[in-house]
DRENDO-1510 file (C-alpha; in Angstrom, 1 decimal, always signed):
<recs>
REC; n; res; u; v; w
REC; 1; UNK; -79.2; -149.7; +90.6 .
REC; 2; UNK; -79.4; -148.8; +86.9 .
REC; 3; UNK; -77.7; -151.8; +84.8 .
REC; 4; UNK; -76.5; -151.4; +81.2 .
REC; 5; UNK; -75.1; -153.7; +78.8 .
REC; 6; UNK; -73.4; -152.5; +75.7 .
REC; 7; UNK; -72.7; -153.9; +72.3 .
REC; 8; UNK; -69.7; -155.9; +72.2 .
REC; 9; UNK; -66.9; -154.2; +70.6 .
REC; 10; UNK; -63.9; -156.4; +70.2 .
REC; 11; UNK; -64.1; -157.2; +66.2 .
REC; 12; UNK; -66.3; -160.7; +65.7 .
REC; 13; UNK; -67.5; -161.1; +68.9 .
REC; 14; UNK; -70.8; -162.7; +68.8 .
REC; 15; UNK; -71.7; -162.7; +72.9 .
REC; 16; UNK; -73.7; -160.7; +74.8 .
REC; 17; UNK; -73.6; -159.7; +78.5 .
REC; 18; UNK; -77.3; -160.6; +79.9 .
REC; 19; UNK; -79.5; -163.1; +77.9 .
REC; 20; UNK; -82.9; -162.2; +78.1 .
REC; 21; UNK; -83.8; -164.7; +81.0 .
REC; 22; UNK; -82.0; -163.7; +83.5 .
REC; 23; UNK; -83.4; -159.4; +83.0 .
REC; 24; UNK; -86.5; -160.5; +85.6 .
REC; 25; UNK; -83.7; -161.7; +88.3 .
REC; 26; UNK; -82.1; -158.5; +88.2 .
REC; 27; UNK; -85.6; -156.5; +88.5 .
REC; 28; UNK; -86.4; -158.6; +91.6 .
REC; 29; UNK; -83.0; -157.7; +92.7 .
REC; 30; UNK; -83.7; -153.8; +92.7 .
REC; 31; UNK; -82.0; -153.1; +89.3 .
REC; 32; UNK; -83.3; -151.2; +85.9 .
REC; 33; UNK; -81.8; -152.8; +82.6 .
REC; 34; UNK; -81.2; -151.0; +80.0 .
REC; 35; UNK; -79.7; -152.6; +76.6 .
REC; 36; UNK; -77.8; -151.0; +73.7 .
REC; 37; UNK; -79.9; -151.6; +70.6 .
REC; 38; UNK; -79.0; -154.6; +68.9 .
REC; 39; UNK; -76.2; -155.8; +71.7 .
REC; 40; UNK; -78.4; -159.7; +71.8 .
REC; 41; UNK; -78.7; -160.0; +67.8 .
REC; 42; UNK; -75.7; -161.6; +66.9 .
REC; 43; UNK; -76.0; -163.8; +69.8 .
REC; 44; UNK; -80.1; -165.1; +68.6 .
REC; 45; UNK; -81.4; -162.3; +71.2 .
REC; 46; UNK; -83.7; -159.7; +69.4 .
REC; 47; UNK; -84.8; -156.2; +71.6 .
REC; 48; UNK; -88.4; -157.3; +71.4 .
REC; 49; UNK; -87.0; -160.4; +73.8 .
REC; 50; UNK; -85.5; -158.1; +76.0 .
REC; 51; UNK; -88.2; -155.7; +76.1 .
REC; 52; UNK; -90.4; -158.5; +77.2 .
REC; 53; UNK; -88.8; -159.1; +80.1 .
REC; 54; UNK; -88.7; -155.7; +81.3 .
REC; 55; UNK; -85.4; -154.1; +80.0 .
REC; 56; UNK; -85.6; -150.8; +78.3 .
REC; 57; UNK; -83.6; -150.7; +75.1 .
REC; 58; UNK; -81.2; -147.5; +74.6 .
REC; 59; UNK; -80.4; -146.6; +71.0 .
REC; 60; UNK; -76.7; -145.1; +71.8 .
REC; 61; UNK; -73.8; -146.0; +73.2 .
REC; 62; UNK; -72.7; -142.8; +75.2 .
REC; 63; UNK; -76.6; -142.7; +76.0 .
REC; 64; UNK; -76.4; -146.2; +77.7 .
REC; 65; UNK; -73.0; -145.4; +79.7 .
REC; 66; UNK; -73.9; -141.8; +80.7 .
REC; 67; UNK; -77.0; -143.1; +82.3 .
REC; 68; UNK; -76.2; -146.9; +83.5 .
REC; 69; UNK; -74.9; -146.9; +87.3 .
REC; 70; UNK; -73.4; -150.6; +86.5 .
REC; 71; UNK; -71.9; -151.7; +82.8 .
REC; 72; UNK; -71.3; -155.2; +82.3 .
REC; 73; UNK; -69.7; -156.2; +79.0 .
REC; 74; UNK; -68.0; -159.9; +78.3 .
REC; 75; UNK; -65.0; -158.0; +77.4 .
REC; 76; UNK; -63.8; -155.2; +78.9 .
REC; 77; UNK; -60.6; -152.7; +78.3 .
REC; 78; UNK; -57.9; -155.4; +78.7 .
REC; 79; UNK; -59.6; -158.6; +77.5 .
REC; 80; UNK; -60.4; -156.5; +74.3 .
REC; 81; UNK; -57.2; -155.8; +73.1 .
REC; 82; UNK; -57.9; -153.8; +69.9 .
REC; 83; UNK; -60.5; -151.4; +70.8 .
REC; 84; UNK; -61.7; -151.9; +74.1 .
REC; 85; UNK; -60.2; -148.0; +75.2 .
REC; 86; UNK; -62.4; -146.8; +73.2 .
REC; 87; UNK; -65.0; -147.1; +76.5 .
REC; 88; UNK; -62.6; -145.5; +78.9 .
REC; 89; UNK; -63.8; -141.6; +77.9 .
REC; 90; UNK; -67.6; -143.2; +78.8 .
REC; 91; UNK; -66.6; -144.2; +82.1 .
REC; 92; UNK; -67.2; -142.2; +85.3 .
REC; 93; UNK; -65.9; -142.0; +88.7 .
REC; 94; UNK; -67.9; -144.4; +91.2 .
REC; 95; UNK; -69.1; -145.8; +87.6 .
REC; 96; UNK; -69.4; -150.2; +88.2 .
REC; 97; UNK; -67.8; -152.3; +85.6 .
REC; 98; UNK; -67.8; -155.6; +85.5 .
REC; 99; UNK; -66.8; -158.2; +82.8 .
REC; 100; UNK; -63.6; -160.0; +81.9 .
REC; 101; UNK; -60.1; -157.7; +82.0 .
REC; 102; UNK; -57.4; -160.1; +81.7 .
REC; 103; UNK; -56.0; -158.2; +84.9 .
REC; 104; UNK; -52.9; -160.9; +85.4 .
REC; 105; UNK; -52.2; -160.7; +81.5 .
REC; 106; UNK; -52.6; -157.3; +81.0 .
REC; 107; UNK; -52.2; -155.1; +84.0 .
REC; 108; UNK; -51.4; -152.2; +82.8 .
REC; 109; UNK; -54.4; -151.8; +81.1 .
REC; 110; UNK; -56.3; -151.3; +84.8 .
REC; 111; UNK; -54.0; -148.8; +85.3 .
REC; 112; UNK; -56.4; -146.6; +83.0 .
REC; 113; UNK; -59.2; -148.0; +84.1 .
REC; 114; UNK; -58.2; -146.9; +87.5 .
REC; 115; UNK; -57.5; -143.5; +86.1 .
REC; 116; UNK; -61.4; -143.4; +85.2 .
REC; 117; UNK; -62.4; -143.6; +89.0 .
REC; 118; UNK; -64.7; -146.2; +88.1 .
REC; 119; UNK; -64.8; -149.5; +90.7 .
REC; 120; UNK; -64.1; -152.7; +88.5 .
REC; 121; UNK; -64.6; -156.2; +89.2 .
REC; 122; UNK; -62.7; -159.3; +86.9 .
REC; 123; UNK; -64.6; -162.0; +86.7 .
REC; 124; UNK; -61.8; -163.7; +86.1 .
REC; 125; UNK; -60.5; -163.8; +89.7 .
REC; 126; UNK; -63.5; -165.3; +91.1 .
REC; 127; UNK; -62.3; -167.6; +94.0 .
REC; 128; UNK; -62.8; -171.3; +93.9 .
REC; 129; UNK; -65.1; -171.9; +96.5 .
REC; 130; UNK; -68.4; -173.5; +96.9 .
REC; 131; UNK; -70.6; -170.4; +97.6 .
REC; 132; UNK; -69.1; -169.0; +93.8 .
REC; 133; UNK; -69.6; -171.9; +91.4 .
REC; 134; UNK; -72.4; -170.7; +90.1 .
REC; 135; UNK; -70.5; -167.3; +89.2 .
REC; 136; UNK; -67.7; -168.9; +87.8 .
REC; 137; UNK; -68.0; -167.1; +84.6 .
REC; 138; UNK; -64.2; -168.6; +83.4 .
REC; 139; UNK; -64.9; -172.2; +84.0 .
REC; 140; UNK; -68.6; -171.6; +82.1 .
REC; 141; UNK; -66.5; -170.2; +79.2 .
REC; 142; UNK; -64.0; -173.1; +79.6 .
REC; 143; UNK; -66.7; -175.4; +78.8 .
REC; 144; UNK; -67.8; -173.8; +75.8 .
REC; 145; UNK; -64.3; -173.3; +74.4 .
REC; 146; UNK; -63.4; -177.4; +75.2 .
REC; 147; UNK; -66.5; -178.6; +73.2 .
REC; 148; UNK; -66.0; -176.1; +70.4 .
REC; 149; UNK; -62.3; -177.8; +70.0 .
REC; 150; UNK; -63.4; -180.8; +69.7 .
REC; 151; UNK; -65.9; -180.4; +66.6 .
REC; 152; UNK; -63.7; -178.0; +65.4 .
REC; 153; UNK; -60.7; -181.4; +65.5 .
REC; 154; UNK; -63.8; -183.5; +64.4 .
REC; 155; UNK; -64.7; -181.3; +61.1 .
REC; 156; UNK; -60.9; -180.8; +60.0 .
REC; 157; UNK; -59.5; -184.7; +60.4 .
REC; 158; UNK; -59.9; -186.5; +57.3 .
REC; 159; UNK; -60.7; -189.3; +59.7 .
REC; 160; UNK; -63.9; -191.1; +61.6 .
REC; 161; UNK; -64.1; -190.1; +65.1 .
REC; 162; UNK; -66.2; -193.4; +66.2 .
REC; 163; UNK; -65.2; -196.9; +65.4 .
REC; 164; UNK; -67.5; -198.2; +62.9 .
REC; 165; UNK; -68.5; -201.7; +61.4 .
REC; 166; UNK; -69.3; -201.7; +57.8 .
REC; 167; UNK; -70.3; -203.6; +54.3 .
REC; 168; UNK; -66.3; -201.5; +53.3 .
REC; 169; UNK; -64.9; -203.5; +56.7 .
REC; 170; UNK; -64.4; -202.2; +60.5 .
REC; 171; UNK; -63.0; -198.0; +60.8 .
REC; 172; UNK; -61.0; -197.9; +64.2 .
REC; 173; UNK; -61.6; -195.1; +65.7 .
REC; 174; UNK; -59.4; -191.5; +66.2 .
REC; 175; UNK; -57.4; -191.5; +69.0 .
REC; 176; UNK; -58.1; -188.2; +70.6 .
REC; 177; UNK; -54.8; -186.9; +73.4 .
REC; 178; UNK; -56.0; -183.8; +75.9 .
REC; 179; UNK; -53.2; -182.1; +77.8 .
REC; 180; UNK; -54.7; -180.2; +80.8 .
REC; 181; UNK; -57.4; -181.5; +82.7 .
REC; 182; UNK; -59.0; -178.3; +83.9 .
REC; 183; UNK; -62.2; -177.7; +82.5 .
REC; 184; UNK; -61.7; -177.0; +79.4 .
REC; 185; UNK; -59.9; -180.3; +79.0 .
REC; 186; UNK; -62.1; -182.1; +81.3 .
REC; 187; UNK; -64.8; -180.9; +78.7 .
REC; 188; UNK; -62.9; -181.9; +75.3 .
REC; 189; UNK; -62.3; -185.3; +76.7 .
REC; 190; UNK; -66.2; -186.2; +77.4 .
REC; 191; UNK; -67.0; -184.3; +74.1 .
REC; 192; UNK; -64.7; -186.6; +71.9 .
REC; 193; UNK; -65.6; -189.5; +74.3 .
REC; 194; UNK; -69.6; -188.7; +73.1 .
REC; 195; UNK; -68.2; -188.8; +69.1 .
REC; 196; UNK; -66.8; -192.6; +70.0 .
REC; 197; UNK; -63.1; -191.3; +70.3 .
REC; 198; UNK; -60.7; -192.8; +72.4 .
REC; 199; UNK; -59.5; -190.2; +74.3 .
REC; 200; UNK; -56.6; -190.0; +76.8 .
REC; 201; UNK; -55.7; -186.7; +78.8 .
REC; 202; UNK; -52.9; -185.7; +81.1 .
REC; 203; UNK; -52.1; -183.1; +83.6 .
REC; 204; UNK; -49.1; -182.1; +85.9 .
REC; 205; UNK; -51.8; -182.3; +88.9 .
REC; 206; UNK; -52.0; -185.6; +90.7 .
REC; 207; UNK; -55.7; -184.9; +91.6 .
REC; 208; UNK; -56.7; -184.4; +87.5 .
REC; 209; UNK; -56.6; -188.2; +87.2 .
REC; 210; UNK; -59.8; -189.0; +88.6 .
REC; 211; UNK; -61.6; -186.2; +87.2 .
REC; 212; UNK; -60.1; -187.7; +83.5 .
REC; 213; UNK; -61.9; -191.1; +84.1 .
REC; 214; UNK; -64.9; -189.9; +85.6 .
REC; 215; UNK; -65.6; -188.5; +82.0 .
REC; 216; UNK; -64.3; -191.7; +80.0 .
REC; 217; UNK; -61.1; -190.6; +79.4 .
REC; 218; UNK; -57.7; -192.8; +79.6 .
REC; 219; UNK; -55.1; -191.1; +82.1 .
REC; 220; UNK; -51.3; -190.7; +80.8 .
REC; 221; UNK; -48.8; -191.7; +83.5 .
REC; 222; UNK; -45.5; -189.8; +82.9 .
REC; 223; UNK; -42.7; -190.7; +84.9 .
REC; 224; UNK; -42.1; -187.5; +86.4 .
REC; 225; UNK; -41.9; -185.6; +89.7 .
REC; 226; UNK; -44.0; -182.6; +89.8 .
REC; 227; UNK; -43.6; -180.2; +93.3 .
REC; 228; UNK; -46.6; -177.6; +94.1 .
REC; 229; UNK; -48.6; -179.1; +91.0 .
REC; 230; UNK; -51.2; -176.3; +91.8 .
REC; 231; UNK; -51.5; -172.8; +93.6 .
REC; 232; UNK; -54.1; -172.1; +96.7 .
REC; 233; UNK; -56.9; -171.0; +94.0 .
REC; 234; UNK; -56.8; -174.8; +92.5 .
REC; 235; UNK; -54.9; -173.4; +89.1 .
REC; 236; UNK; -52.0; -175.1; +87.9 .
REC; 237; UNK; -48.6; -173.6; +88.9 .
REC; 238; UNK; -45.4; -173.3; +86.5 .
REC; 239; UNK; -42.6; -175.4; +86.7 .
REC; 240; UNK; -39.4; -175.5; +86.0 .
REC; 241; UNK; -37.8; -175.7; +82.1 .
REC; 242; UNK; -35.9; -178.6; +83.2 .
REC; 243; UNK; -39.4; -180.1; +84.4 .
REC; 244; UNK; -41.0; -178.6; +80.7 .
REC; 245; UNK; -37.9; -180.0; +78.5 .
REC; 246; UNK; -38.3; -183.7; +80.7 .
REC; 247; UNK; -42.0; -183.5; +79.8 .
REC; 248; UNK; -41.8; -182.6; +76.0 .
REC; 249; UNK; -39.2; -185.9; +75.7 .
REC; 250; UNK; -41.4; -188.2; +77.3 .
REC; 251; UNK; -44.8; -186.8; +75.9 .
REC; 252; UNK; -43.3; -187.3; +72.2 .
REC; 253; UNK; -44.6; -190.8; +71.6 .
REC; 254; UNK; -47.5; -190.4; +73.0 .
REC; 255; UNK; -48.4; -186.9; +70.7 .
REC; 256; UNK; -47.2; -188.9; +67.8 .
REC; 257; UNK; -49.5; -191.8; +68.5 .
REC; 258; UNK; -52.3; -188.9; +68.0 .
REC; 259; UNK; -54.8; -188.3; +65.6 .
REC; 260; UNK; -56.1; -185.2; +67.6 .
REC; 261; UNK; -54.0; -182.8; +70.7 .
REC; 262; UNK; -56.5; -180.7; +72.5 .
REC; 263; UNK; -53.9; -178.4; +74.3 .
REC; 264; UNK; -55.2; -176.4; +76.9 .
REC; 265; UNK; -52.2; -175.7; +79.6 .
REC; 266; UNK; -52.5; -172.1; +81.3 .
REC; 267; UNK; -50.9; -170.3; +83.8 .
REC; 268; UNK; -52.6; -167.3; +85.0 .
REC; 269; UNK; -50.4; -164.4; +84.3 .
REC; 270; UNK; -47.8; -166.4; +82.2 .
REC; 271; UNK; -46.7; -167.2; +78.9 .
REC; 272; UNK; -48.4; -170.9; +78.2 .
REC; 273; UNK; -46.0; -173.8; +78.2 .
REC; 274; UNK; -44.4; -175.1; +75.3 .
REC; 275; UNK; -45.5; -178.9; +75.6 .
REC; 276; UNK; -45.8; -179.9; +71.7 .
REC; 277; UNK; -42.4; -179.2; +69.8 .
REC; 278; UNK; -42.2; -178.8; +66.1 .
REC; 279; UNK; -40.2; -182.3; +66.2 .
REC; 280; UNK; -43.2; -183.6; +68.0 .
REC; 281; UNK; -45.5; -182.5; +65.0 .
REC; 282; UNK; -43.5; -183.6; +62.6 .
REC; 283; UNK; -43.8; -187.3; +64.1 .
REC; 284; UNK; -47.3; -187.0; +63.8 .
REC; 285; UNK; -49.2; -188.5; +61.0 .
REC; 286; UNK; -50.2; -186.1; +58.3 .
REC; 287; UNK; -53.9; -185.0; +58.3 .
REC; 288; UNK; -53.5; -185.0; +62.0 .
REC; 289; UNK; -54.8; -182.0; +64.1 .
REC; 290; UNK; -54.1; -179.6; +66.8 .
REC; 291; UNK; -56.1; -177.4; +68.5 .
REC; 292; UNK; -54.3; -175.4; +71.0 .
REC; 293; UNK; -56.7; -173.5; +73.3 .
REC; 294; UNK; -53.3; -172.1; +74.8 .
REC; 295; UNK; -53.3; -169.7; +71.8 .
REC; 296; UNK; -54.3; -166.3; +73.7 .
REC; 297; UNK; -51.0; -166.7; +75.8 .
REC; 298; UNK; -48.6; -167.9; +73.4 .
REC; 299; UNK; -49.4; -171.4; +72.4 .
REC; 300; UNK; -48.3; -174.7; +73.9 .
REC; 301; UNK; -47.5; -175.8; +70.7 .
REC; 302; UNK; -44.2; -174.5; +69.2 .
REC; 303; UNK; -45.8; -173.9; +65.4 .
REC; 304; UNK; -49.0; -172.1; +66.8 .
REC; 305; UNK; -49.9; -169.0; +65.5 .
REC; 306; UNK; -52.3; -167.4; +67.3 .
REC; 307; UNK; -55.8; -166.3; +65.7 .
REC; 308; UNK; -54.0; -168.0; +62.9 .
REC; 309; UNK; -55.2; -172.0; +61.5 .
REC; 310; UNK; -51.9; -173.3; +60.0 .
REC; 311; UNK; -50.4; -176.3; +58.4 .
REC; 312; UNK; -46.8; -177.6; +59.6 .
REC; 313; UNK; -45.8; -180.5; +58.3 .
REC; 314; UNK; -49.1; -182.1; +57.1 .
REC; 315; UNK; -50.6; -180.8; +60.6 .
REC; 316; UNK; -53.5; -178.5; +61.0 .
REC; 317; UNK; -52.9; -176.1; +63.8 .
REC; 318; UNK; -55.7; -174.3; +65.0 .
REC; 319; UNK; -54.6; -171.5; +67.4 .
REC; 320; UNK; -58.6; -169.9; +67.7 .
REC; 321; UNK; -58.5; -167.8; +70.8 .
REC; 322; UNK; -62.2; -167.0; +71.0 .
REC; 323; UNK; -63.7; -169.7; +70.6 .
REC; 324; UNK; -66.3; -169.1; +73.2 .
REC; 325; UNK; -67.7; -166.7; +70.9 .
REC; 326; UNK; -68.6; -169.1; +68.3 .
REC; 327; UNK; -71.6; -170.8; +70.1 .
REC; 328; UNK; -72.3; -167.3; +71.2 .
REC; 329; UNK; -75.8; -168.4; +72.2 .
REC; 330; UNK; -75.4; -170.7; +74.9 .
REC; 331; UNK; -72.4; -169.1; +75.7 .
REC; 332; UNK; -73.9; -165.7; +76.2 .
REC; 333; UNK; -76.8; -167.7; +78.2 .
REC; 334; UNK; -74.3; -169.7; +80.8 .
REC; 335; UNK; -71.8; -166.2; +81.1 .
REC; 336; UNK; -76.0; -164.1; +81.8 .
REC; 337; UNK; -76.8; -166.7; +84.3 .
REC; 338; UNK; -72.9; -166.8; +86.4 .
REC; 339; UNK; -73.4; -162.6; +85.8 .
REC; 340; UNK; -77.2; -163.5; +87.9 .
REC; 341; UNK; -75.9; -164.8; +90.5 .
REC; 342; UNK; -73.1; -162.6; +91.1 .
REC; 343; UNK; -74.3; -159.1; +90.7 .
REC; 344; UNK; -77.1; -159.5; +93.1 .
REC; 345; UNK; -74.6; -160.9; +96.0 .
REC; 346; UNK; -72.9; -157.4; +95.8 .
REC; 347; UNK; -76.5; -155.6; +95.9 .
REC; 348; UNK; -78.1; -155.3; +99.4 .
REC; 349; UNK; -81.4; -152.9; +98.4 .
REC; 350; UNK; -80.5; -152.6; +95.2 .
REC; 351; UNK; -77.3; -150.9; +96.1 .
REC; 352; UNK; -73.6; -151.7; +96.1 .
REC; 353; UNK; -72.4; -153.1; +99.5 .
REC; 354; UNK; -69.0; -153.9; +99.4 .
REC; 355; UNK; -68.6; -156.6; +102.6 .
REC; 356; UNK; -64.8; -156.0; +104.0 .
REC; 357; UNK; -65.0; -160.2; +105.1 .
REC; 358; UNK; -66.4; -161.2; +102.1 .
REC; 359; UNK; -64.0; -163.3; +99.6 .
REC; 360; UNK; -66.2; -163.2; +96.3 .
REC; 361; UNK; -66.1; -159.2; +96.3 .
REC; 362; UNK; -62.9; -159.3; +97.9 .
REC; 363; UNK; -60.9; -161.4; +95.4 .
REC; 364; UNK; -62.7; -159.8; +92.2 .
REC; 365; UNK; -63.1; -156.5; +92.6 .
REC; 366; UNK; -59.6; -154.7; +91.0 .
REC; 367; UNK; -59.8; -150.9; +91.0 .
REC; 368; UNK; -61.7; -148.4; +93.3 .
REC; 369; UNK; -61.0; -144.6; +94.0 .
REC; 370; UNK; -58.5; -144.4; +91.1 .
REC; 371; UNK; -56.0; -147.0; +92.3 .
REC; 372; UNK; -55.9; -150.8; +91.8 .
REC; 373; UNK; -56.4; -152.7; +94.9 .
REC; 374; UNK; -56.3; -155.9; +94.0 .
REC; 375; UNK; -52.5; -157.6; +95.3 .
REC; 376; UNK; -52.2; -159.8; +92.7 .
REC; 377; UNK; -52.8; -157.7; +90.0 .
REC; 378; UNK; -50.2; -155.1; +91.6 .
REC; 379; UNK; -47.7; -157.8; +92.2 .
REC; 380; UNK; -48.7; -158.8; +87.9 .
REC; 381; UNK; -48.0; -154.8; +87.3 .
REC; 382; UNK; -44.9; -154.5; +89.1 .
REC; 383; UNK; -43.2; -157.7; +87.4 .
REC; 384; UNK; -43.9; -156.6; +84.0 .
REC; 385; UNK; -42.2; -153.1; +84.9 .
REC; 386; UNK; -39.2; -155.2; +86.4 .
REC; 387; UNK; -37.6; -155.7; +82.9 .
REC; 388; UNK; -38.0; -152.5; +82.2 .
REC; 389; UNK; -36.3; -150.7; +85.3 .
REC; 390; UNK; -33.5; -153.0; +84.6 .
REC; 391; UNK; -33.1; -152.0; +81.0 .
REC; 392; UNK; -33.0; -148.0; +81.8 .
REC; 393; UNK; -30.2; -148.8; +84.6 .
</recs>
């Protein structure tokens, strides 16, 4: 199996798909690697490090695709929104490709990768089970993108994060609110606990509150009734706008009382909850922050503008929505080491073998033979055309 990895296209993006490290595991694994010149270097990887470790280093990209059995990018057509299709005339039928899509988001953008003929797996879907944790290439980036909030919070509130005793008198310390406990959030909350914040966090899932304590972090109690908190793959589900608009009015004082709101509340598929009104900011003391990781999807903060750092009402909004690209290093590392342990499980003699009873290829793999084949992604396609049959009758 002939593996390539290309240079990143989407504009700023600073990851890369393998990390030098892990090239050896996929040698002993069957595979050749070859890298597009220069895809490590904004990520601290030079050739020379690849080339050490046994990857040959291709100077073009058409080169790199014509010859690669497997391409394996961070962001593919569909997660790279502004010129990601630029890769679909270098793809070939029976071609692998595998890297994030955004296949509940965008679905109709594996529609033309199916058209390629190429088989594509999102790492996205990977199933939350045991045997997959260490290919859980969303929950890796998750962790990069809930430590990046918080320094990102830290460096723009005029504000101490720690308490402090000094010869000036005693600083209290910023008090540091997290809404979604998955784990992004899970990560925000022991980041800020590290910078002496206090932190609190909520989620709509009952089981969040233990995982919120185990990494120092106050739960908030809401006096509300949630019903099918979460769906089968341990995601949070959607509720109800009556359940949203009952949340927003008890959430308010608890927002307001905060120096910092790390918002991170996803829906795979969905538009992001709006959980922070602009009445809610505007209670907020000024110089306060928000960082809504929710920006990709919409926001879960009423004034967010996405890709956009705004100020509302003395409020910085931050509505980053790549961040994982920012500490490109370790995040390229963690995202080459999930990649390490999944490409190999698909391999048996340094071939694909595609195992009918097996759940990690199963519940990843999206297109093959020029259709999608992945249900949830045709059940995603065929609600987004819904508006649109209803519109033409």
């Amino acid at each position: 199996m002939i593996v390539g990895v290309p240079k990143e296209l989407y504009p700023g993006e600073r990851r890369v798909a393998l990390a030098p490290a892990v090239v050896p595991t996929f040698v002993k694994a069957g595979c050749e690697v070859l890298i597009e010149a220069g895809a490590g270097v904004a990520a601290g990887f030079l050739d020379a490090a690849y080339a050490d470790k046994g990857a040959k280093i291709v100077p073009g990209r058409a080169e790199l695709f014509q010859t690669a059995e497997l391409i394996v990018q961070v962001l593919c057509h569909g997660a790279n929104d502004k010129n990601g299709a630029a890769d679909l005339a270098l793809l070939r039928p029976g071609q692998i490709l595998i890297g994030f899509m955004r296949p509940l988001g965008s679905p109709e953008t594996l529609n033309q990768i199916a058209a390629t003929g190429a088989l594509s797996f999102a790492v996205e879907l990977m199933p939350r089970i045991t045997r997959s944790q260490s290919m859980d290439a969303l929950s890796a980036m998750a962790t990069v993108c809930g430590y990046k909030a918080i320094i990102i919070a830290a460096d723009l509130l005029p504000r101490f994060f720690p308490m402090l005793t000094t010869a000036a008198g005693t600083i209290t310390p910023a008090r540091v609110l997290v809404l979604g406990a998955g784990v992004a959030g899970l990560q925000a909350i022991a980041t800020a606990r590290r910078l002496g914040a206090v932190v609190s966090g909520y989620d709509v899932r009952p089981a969040a509150k233990e995982q919120i304590k185990s990494v120092g972090g106050r739960v908030v109690e809401l006096p509300l009734e949630v019903k099918d908190a979460e769906d089968a793959r341990g995601y949070a589900q959607a509720q109800d706008e009556s359940f949203y608009r009952r949340q927003r009015e008890v959430l308010g004082r608890v927002v307001s009382e905060s120096d910092v709101v790390i918002s991170t509340a996803v829906v795979p598929g969905k538009r992001a909850p709006i959980l922070i009104t602009a009445a809610m900011v505007a209670a907020m003391a000024p110089g306060s922050v928000i960082v809504d990781l929710a920006a990709e999807r919409g926001g879960n903060c009423e004034l967010t503008h996405p890709n956009e750092t705004a100020i509302e009402h003395g409020v910085t909004i931050v509505g980053a929505s790549n961040l994982a690209s920012s500490v490109p290093y370790h995040a390229s590392q963690m995202y080459a080491r999930n990649l390490a342990a999944y490409i190999p499980h698909l391999l048996k003699d340094g071939k694909l073998h595609l195992d009918p009873e097996d759940q990690i290829a199963g519940d990843t793999l999206v297109t093959r033979g020029g259709e999608i084949v992945h249900k949830l992604v045709r059940d995603a396609l065929a609600s987004s055309a819904e508006p649109a049959r209803k519109d033409n009758q």
